[in-house]
C-alpha positions in Angstrom: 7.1 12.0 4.9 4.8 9.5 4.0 3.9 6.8 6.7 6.1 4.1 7.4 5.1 0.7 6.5 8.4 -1.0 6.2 12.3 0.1 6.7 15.3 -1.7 6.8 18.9 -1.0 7.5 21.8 -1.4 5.8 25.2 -1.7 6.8 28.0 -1.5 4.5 31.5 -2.0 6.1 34.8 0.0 5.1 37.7 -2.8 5.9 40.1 -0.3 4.5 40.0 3.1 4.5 41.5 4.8 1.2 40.4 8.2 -0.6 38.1 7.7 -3.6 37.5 4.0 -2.7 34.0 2.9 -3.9 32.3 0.2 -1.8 28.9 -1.2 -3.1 26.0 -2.0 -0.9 25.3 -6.3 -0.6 22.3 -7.7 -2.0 19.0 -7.5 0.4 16.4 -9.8 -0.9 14.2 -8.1 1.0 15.0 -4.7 -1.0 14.5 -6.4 -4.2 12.0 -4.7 -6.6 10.3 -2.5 -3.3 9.5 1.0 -3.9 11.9 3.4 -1.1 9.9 5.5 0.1 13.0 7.3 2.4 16.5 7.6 3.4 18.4 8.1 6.2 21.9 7.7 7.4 22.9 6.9 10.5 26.5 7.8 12.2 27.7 7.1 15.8 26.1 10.1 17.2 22.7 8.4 16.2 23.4 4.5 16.9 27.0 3.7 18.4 26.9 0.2 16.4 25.7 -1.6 13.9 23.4 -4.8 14.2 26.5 -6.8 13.6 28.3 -4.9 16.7 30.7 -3.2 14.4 31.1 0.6 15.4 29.4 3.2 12.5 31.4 5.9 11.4 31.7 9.0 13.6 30.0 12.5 12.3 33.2 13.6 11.0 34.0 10.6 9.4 30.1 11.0 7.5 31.5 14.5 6.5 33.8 12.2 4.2 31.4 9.9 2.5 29.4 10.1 -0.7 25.9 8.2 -1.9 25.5 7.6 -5.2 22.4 5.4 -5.5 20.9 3.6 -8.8 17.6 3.0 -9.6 16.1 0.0 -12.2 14.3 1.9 -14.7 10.6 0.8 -15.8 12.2 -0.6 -19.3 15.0 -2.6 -16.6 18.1 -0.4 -17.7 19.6 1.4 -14.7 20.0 5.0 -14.0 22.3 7.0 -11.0 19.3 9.4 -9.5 21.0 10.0 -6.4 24.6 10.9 -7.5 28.0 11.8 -5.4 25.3 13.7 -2.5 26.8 14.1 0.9 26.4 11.0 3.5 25.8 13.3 6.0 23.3 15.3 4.3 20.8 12.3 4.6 21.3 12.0 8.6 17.8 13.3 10.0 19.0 15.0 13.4 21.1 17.3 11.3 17.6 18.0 9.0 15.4 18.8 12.3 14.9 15.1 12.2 13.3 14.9 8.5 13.9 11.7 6.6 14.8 12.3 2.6 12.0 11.6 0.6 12.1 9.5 -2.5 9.5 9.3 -5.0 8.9 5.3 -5.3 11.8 4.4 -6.9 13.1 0.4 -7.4 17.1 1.0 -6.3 19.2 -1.5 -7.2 21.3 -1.7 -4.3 24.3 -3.9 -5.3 25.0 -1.4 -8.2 24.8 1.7 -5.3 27.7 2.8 -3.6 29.5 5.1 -1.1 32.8 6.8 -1.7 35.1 7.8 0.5 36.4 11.0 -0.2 38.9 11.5 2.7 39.9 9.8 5.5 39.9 12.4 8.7 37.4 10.7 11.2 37.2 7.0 9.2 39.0 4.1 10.7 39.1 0.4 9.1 36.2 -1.8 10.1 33.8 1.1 10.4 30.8 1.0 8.7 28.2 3.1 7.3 24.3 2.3 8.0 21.9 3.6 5.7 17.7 2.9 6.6 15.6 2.4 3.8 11.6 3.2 4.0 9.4 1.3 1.9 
């Protein structure tokens, strides 16, 4: 991985739980038009809550969550490059601690999403915290 010069975490919270519900990430201003760098996801094994005290989802429940993320292409139209890949498979301690690389791409978070794709191990209220490397 390259070096860090910047990260930021996300949160987005689930306030219902509900198979194949989409829930889109908020705008960061600070996340506009930066180049991510790297991923990771973070579940309650890793950090118990989030920065606003609300509890993350529990490893099970991340075995039940999706990341589709979009980029803004060069000519400003939008592309899915990261599509429907497992939550979990982004968490670094279950990757010997390696963060996914990204190759500089401009995401545009408020058109990225998770999906929940079952509900064993998610409860209402949980949320789901993604750190972005820039």
């Amino acid at each position: 991985m390259k070096p860090i010069k910047n990260s930021y975490l996300v949160e987005l919270n689930f306030p219902a739980i509900a198979a194949n519900q989409r829930y889109y990430f908020p705008d960061i201003p600070k996340l506009r038009n930066v180049k991510t760098t790297g991923l990771e996801a973070v579940n309650r094994s890793q950090l118990t809550k989030s920065p606003t005290g609300k509890d993350l989802v529990t490893s099970s429940g991340a075995l039940n969550l999706i990341l589709t993320l979009v980029v803004i292409k060069p000519d400003g139209s939008n592309e899915e490059v990261i599509y429907q890949q497992p939550y979990y498979s982004f968490t670094a301690a279950n990757n010997g601690g390696i963060v996914k690389e990204l190759k500089d791409i401009n995401v545009n978070l408020t058109k990225s999403y998770i999906t929940i794709v079952g509900t064993t191990g998610l409860t209402a209220a949980d949320s789901a915290a993604i750190i972005f490397y820039f």
